[in-house]
PDB file of N, H, CA, C and O in Angstrom:
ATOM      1  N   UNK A   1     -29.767 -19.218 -43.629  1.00  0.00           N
ATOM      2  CA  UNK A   1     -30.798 -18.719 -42.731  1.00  0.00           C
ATOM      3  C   UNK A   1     -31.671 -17.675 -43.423  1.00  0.00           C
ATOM      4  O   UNK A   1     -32.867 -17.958 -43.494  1.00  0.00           O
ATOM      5  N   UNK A   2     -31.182 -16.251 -44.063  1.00  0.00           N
ATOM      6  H   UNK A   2     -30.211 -16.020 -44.005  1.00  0.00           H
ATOM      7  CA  UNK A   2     -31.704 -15.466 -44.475  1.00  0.00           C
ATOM      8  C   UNK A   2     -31.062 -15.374 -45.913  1.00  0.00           C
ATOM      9  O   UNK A   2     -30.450 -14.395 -46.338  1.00  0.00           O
ATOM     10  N   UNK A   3     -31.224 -16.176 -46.379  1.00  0.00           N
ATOM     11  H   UNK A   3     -31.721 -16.972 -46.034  1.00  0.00           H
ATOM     12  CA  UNK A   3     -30.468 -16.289 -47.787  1.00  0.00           C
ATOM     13  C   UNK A   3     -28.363 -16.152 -47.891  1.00  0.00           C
ATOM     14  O   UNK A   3     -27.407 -15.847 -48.604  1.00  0.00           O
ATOM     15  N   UNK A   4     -28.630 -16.464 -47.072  1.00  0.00           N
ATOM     16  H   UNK A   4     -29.407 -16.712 -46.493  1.00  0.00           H
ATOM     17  CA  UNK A   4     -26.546 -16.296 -46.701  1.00  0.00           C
ATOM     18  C   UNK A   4     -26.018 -15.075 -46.247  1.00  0.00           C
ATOM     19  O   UNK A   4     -26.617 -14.000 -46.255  1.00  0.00           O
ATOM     20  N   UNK A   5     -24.767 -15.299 -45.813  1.00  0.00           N
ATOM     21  H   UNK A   5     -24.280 -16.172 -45.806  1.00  0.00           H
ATOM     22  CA  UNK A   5     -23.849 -14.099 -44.765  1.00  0.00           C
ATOM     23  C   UNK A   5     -24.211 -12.766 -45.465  1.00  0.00           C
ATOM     24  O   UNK A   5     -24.531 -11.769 -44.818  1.00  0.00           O
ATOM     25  N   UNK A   6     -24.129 -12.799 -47.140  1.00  0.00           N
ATOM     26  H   UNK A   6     -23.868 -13.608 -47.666  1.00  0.00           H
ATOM     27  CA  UNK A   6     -24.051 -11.160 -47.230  1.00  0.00           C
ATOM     28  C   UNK A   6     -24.929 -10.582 -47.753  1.00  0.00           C
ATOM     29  O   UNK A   6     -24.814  -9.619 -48.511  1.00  0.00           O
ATOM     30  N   UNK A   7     -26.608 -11.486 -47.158  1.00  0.00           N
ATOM     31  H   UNK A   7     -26.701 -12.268 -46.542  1.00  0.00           H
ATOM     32  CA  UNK A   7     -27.849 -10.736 -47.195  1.00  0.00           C
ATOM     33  C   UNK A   7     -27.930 -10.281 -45.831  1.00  0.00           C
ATOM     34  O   UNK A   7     -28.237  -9.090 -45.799  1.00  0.00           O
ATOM     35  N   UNK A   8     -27.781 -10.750 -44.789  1.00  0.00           N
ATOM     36  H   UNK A   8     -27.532 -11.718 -44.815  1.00  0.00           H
ATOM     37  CA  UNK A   8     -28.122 -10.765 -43.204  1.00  0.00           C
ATOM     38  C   UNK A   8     -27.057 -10.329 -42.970  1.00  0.00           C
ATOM     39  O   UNK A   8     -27.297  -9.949 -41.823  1.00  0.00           O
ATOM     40  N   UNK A   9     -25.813 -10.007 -43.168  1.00  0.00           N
ATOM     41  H   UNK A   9     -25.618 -10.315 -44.099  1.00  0.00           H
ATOM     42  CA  UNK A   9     -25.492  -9.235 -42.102  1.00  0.00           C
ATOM     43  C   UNK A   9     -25.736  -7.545 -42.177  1.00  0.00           C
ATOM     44  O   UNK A   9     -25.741  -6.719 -41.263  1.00  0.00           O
ATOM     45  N   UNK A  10     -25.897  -7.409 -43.356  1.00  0.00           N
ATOM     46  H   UNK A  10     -25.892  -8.080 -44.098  1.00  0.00           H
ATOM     47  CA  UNK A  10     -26.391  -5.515 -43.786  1.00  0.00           C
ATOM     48  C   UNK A  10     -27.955  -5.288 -42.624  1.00  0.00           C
ATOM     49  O   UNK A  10     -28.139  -4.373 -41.822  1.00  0.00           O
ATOM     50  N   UNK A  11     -28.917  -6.533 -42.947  1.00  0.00           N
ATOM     51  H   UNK A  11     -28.767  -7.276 -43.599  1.00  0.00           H
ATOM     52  CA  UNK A  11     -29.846  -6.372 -42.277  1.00  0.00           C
ATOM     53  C   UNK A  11     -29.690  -6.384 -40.613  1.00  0.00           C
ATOM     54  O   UNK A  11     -30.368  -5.613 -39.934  1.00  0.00           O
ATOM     55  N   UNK A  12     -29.068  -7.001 -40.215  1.00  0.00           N
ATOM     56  H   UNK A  12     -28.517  -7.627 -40.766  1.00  0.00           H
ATOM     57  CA  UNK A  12     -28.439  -7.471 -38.796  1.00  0.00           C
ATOM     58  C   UNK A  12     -28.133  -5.839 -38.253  1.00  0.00           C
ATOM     59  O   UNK A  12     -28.798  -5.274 -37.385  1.00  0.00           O
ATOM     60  N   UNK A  13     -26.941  -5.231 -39.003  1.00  0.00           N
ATOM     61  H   UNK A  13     -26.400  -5.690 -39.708  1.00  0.00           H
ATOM     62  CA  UNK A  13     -26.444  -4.432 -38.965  1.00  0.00           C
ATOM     63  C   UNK A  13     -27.262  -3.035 -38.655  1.00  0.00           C
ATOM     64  O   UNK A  13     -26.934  -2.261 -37.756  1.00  0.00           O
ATOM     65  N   UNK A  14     -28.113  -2.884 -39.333  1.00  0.00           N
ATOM     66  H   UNK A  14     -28.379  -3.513 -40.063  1.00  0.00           H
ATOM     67  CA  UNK A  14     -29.291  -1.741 -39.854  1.00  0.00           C
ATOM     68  C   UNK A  14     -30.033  -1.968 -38.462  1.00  0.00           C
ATOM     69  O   UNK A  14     -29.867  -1.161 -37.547  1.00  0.00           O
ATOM     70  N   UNK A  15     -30.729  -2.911 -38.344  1.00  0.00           N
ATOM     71  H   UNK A  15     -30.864  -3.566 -39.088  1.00  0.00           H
ATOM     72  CA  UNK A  15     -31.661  -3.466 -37.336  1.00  0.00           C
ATOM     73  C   UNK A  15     -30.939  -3.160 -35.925  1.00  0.00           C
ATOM     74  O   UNK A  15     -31.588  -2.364 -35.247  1.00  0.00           O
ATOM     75  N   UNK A  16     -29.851  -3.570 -35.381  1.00  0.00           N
ATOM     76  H   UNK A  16     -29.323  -4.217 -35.931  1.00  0.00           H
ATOM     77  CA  UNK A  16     -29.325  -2.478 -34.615  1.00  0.00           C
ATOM     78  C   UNK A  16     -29.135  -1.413 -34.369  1.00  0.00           C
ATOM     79  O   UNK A  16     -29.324  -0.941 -33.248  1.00  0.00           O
ATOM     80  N   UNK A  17     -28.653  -0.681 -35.499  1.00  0.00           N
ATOM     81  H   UNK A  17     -28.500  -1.064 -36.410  1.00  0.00           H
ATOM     82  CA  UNK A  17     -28.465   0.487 -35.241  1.00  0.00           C
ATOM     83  C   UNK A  17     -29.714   1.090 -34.886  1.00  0.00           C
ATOM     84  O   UNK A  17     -29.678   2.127 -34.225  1.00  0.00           O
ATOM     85  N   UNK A  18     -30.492   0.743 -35.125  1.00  0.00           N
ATOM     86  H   UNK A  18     -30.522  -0.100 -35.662  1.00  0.00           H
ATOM     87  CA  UNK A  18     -32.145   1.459 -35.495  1.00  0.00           C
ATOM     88  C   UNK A  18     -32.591   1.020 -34.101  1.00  0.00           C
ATOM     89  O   UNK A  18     -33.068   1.951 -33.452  1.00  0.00           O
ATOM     90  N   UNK A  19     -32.561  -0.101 -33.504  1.00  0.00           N
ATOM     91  H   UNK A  19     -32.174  -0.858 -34.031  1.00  0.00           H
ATOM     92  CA  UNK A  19     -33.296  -0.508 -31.883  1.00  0.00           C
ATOM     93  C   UNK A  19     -32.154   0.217 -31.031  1.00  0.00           C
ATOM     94  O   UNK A  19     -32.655   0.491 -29.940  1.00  0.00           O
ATOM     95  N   UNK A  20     -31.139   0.539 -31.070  1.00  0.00           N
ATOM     96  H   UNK A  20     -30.732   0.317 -31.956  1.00  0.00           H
ATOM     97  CA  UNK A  20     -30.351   1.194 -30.314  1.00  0.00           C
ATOM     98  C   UNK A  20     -30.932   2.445 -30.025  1.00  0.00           C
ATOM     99  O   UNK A  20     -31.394   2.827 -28.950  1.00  0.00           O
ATOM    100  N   UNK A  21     -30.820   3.354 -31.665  1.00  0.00           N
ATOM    101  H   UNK A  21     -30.445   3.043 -32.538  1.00  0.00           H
ATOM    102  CA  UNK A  21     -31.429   4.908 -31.427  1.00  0.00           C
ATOM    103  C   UNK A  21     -32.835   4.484 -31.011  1.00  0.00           C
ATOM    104  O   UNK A  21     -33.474   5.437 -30.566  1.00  0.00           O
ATOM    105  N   UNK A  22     -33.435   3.439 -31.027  1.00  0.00           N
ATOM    106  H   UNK A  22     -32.915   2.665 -31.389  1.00  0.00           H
ATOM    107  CA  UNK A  22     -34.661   3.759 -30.102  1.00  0.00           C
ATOM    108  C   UNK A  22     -34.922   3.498 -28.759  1.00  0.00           C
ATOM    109  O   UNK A  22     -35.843   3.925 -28.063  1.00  0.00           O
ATOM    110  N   UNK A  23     -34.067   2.796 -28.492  1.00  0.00           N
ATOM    111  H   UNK A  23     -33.318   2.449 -29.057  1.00  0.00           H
ATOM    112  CA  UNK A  23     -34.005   2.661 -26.741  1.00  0.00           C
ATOM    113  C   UNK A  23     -33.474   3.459 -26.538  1.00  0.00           C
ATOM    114  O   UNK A  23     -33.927   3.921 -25.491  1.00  0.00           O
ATOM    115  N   UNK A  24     -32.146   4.431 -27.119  1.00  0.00           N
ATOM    116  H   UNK A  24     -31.777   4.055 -27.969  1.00  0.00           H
ATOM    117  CA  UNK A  24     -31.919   5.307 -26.270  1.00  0.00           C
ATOM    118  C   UNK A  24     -32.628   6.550 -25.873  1.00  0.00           C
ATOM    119  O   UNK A  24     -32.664   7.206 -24.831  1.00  0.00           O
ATOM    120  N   UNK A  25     -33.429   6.709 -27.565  1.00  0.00           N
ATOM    121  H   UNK A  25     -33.400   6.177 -28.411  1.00  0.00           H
ATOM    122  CA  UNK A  25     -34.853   7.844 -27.445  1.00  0.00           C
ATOM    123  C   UNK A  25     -36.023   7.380 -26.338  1.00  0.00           C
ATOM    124  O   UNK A  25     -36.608   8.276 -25.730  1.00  0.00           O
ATOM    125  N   UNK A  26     -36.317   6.170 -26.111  1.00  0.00           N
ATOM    126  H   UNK A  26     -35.842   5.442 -26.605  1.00  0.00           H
ATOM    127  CA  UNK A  26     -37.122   5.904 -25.171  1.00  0.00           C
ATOM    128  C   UNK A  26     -36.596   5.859 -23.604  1.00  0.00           C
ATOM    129  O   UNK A  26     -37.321   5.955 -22.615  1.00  0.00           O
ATOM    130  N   UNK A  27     -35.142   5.689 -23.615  1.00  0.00           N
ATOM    131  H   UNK A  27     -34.552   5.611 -24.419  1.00  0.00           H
ATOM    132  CA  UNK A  27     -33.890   5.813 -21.945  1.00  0.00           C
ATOM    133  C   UNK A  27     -33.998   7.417 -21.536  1.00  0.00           C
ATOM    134  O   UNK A  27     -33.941   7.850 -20.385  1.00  0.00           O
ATOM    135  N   UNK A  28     -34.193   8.311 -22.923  1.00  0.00           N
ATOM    136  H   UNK A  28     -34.239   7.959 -23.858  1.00  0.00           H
ATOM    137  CA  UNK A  28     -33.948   9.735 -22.598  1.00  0.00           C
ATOM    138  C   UNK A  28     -35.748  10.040 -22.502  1.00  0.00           C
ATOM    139  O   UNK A  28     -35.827  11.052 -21.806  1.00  0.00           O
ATOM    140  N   UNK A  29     -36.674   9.758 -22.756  1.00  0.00           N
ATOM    141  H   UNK A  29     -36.610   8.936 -23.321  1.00  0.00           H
ATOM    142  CA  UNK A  29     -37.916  10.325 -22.580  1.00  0.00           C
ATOM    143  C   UNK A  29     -38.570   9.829 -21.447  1.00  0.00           C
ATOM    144  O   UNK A  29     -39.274  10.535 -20.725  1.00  0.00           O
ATOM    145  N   UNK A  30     -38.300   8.286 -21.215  1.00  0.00           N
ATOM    146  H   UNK A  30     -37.728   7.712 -21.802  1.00  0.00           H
ATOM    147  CA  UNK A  30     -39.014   7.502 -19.835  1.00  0.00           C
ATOM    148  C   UNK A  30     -38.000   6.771 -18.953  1.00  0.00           C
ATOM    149  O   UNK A  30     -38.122   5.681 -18.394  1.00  0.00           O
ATOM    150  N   UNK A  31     -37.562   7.134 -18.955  1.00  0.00           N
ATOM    151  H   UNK A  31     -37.462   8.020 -19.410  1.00  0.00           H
ATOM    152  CA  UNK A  31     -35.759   6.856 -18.362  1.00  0.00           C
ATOM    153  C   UNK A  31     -35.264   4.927 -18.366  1.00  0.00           C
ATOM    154  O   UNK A  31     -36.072   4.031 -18.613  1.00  0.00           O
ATOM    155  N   UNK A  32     -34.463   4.810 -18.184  1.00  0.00           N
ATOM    156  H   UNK A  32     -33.808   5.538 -17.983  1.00  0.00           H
ATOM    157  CA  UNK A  32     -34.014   3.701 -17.737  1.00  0.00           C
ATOM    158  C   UNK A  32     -34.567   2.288 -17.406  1.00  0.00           C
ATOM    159  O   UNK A  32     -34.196   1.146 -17.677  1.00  0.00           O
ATOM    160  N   UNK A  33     -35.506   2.773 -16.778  1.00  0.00           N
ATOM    161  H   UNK A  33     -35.807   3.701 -16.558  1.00  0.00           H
ATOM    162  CA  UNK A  33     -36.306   1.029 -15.830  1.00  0.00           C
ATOM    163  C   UNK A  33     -37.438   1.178 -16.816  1.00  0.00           C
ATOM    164  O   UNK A  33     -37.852   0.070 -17.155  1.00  0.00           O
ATOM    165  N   UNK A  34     -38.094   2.212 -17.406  1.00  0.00           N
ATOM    166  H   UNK A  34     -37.758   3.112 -17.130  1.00  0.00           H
ATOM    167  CA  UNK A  34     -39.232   1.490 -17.884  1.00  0.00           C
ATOM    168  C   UNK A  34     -39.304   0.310 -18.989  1.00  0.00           C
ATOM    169  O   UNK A  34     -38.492  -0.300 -19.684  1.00  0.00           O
ATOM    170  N   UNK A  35     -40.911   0.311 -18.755  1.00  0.00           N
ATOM    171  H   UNK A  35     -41.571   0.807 -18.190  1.00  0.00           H
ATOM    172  CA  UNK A  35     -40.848  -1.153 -19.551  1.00  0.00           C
ATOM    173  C   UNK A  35     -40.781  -0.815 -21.066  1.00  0.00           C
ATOM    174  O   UNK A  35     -40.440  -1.753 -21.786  1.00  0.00           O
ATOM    175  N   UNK A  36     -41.033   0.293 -21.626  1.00  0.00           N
ATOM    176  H   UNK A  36     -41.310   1.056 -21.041  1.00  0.00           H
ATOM    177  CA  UNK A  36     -40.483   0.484 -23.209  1.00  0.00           C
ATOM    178  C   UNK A  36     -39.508   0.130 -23.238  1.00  0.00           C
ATOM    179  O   UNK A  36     -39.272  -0.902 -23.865  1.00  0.00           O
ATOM    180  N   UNK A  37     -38.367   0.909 -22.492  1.00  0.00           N
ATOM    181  H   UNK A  37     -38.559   1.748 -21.982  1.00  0.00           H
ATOM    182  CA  UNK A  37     -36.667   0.793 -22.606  1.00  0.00           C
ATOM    183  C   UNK A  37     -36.269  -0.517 -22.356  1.00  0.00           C
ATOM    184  O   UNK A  37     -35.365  -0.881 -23.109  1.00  0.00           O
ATOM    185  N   UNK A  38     -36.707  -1.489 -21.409  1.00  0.00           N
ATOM    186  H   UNK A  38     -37.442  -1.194 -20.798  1.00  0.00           H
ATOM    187  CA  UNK A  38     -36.160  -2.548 -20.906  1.00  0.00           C
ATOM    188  C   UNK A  38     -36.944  -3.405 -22.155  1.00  0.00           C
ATOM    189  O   UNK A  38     -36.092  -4.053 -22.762  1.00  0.00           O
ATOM    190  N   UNK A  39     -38.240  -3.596 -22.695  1.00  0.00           N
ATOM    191  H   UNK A  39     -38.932  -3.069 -22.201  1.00  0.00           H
ATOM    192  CA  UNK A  39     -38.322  -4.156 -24.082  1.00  0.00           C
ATOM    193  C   UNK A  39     -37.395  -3.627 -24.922  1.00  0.00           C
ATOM    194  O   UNK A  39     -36.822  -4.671 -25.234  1.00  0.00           O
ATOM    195  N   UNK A  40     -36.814  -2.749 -25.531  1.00  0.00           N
ATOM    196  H   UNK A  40     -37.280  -1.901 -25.277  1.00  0.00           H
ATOM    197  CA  UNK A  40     -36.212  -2.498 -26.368  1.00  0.00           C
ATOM    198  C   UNK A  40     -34.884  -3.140 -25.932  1.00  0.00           C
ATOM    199  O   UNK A  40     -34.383  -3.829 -26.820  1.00  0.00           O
ATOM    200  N   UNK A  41     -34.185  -3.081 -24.770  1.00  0.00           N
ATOM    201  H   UNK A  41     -34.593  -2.521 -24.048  1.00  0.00           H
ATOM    202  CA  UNK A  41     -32.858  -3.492 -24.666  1.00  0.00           C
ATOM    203  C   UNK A  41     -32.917  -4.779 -24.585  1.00  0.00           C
ATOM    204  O   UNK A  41     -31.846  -5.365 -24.423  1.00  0.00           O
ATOM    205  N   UNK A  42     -34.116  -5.541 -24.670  1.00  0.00           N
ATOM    206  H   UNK A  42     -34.986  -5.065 -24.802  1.00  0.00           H
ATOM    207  CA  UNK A  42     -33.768  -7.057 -24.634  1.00  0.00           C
ATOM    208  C   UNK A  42     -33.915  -7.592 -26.361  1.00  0.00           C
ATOM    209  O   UNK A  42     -33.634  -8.674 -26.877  1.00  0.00           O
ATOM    210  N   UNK A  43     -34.431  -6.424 -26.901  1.00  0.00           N
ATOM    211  H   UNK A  43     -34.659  -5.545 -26.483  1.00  0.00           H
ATOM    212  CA  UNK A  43     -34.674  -6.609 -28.250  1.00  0.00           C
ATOM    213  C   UNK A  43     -33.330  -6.334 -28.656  1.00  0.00           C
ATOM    214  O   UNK A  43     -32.945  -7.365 -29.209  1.00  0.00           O
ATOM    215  N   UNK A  44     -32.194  -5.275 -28.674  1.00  0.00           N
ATOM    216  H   UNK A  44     -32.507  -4.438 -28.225  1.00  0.00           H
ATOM    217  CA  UNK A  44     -31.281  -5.086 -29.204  1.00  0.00           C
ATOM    218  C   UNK A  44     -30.230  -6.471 -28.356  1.00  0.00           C
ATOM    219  O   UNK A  44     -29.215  -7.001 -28.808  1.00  0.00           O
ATOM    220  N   UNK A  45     -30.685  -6.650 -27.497  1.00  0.00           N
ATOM    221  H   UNK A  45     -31.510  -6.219 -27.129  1.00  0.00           H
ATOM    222  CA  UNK A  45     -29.627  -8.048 -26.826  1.00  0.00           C
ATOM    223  C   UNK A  45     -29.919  -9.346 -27.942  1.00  0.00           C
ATOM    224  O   UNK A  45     -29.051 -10.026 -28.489  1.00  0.00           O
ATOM    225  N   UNK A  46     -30.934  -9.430 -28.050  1.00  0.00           N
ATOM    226  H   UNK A  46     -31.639  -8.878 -27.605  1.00  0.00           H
ATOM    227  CA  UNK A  46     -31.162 -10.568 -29.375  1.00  0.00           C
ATOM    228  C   UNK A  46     -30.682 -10.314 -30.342  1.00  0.00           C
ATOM    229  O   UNK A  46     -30.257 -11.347 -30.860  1.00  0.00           O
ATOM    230  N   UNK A  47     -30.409  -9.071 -31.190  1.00  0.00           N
ATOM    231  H   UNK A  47     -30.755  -8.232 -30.769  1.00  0.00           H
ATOM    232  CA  UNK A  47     -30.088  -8.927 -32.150  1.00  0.00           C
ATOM    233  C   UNK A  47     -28.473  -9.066 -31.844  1.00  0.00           C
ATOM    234  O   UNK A  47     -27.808  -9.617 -32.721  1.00  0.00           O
ATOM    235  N   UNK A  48     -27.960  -8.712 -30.938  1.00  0.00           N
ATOM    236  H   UNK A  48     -28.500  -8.264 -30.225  1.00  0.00           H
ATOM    237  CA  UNK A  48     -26.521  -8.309 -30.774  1.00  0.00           C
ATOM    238  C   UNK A  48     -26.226 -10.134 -30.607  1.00  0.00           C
ATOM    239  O   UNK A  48     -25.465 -10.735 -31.366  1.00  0.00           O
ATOM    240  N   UNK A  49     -26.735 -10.578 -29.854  1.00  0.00           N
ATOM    241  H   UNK A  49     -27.353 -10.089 -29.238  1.00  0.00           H
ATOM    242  CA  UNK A  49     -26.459 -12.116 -29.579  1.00  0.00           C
ATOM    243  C   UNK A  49     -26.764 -13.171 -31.376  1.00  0.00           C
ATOM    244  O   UNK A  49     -26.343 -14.301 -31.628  1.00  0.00           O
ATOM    245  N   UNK A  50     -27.527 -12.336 -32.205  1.00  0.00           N
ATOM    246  H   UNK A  50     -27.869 -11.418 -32.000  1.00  0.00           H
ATOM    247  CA  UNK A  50     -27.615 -13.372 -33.520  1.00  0.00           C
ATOM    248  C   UNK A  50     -26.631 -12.655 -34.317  1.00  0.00           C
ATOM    249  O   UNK A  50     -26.216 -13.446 -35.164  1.00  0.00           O
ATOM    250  N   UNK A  51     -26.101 -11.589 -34.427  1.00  0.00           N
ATOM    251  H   UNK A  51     -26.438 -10.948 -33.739  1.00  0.00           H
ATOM    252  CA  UNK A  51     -24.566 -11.261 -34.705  1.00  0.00           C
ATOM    253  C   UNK A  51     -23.320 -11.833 -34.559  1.00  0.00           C
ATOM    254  O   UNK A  51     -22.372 -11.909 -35.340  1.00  0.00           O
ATOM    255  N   UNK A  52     -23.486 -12.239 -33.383  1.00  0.00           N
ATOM    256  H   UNK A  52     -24.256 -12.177 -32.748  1.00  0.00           H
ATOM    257  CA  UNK A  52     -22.379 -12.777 -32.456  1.00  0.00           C
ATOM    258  C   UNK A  52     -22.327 -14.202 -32.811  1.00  0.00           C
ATOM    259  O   UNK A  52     -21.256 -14.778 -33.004  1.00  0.00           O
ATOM    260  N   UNK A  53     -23.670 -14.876 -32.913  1.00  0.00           N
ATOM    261  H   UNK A  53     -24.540 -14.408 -32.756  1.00  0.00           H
ATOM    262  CA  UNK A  53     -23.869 -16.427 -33.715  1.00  0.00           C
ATOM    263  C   UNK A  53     -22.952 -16.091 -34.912  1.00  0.00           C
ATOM    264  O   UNK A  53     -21.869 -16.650 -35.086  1.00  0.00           O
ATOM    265  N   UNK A  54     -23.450 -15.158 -35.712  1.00  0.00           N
ATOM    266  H   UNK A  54     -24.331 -14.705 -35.571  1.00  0.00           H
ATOM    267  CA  UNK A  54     -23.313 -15.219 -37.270  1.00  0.00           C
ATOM    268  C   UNK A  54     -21.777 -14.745 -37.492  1.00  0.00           C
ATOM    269  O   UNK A  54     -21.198 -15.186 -38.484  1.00  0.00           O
ATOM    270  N   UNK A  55     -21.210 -14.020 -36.768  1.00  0.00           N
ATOM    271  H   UNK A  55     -21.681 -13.661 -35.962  1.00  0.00           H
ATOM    272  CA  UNK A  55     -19.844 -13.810 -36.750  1.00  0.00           C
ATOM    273  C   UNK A  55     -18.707 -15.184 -36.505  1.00  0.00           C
ATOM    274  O   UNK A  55     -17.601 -15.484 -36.957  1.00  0.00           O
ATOM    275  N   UNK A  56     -19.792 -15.857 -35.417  1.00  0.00           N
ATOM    276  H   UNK A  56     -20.690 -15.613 -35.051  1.00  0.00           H
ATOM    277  CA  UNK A  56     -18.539 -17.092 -35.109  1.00  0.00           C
ATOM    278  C   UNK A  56     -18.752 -17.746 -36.054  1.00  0.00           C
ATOM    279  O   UNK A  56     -17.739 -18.086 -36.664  1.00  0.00           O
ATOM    280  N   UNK A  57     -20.122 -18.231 -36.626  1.00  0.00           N
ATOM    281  H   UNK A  57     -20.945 -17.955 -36.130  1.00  0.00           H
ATOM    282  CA  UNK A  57     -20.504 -19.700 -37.732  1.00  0.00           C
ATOM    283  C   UNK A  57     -19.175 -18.621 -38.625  1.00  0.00           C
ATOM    284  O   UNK A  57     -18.056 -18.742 -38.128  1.00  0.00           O
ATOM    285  N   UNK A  58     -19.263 -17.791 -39.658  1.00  0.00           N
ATOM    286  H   UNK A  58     -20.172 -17.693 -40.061  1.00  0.00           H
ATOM    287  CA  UNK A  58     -18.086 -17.646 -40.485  1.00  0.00           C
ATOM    288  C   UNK A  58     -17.054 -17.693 -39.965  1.00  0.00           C
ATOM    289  O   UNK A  58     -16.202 -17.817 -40.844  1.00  0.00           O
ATOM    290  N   UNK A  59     -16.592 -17.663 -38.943  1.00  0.00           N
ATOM    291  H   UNK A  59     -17.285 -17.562 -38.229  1.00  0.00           H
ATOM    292  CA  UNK A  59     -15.084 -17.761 -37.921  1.00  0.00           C
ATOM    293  C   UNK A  59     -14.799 -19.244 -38.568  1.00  0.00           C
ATOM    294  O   UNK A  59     -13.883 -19.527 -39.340  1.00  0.00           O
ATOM    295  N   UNK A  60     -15.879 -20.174 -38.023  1.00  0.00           N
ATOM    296  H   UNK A  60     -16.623 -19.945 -37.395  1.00  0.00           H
ATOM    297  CA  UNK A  60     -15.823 -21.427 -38.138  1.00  0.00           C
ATOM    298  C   UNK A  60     -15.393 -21.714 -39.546  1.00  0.00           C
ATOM    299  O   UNK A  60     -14.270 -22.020 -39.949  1.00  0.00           O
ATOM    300  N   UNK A  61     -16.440 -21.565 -40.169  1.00  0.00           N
ATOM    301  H   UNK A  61     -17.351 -21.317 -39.841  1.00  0.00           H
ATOM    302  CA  UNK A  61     -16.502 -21.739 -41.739  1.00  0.00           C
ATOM    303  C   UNK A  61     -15.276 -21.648 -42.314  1.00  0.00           C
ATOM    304  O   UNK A  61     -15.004 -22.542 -43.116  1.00  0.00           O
ATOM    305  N   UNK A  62     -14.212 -20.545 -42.057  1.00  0.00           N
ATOM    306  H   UNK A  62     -14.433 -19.819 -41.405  1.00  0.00           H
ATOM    307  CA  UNK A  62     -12.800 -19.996 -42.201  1.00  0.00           C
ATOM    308  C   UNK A  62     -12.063 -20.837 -42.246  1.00  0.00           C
ATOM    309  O   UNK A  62     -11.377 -21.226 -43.191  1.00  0.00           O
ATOM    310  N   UNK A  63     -12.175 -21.356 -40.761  1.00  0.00           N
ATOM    311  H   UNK A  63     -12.733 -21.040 -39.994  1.00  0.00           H
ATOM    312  CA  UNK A  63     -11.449 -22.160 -40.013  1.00  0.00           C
ATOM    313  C   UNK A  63     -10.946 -23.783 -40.651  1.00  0.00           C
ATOM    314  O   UNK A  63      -9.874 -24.313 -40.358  1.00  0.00           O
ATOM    315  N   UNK A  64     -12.105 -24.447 -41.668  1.00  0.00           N
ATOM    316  H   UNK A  64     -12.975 -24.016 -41.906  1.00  0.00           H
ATOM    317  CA  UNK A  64     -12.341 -25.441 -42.223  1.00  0.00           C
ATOM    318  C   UNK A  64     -11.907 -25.616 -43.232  1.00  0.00           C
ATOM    319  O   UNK A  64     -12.147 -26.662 -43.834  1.00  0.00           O
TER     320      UNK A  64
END
């Protein structure tokens, strides 16, 4: 996908951490419901959900 497991997952990794501290900087300045925060948490839900892909495909991979 992104050149294999142990280019993407450092990036995967980083890229979370980083939309996290910013939804939560945007949860603590415009609280909760707005639409910054609620873009950002659907942005860190994608990222957390192509983790979760990329964790099982090597589960799999293991598995074989």
């Amino acid at each position: 996908m992104f050149g294999g497991d142990t280019t993407i997952k450092p990036f995967i990794d980083y890229s979370i951490y980083i939309k996290k501290k910013q939804m939560i900087r945007s949860a603590r300045k415009f609280g909760l419901t707005a639409a910054k925060t609620v873009k950002l948490s659907q942005e860190l839900d994608q990222l957390l959900n192509l983790k979760q892909k990329e964790l099982l495909k090597q589960a799999m991979d293991q598995t074989q």
